[in-house]
Residue, then its C-alpha position, 0 to 999 in steps of 0.5 A: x575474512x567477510x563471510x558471504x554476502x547477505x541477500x537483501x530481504x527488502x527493495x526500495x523503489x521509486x513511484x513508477x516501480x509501484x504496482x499491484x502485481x509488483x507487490x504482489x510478485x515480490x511477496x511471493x517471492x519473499x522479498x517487500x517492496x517499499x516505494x517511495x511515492x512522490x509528493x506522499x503529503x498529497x496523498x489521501x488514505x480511504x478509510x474502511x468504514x465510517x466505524x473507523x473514524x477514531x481508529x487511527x488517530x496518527x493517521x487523521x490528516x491523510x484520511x479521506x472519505x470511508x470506502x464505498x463498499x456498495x460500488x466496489x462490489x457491484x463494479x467487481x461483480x461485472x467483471 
């Protein structure tokens, strides 16, 4: 006889189910959330600091430019 049903720990979603707030809420709520994001091969990952550029080395062709920390700062400040 099964025992009772095992509750998931992880949803799969497509590229509209993703958000900030969705991930946000289903950390939360202790659950991940992995999207699949379509065409993921034209997607570019900003790097964090030019310190960074050997970093992650498997990662090099979806790398673009280091993040622009100054302009981060100065657009949340004006929130």
């Amino acid at each position: 006889m099964p025992g009772p049903p095992t509750p998931p720990d992880c949803f799969a979603i497509d590229s509209h189910g993703q958000s900030e707030i969705g991930f946000g809420l289903t950390r939360l709520l202790g659950y991940g959330l992995l999207p699949r994001i379509k065409q993921i091969n034209k997607v570019k990952l900003y790097r964090p600091g030019r310190e960074d550029e050997d970093t992650y080395e498997l990662l090099a062709d979806a790398m673009a430019r280091p993040l622009r920390w100054d302009v981060i700062s100065t657009y949340r400040q004006n929130r």
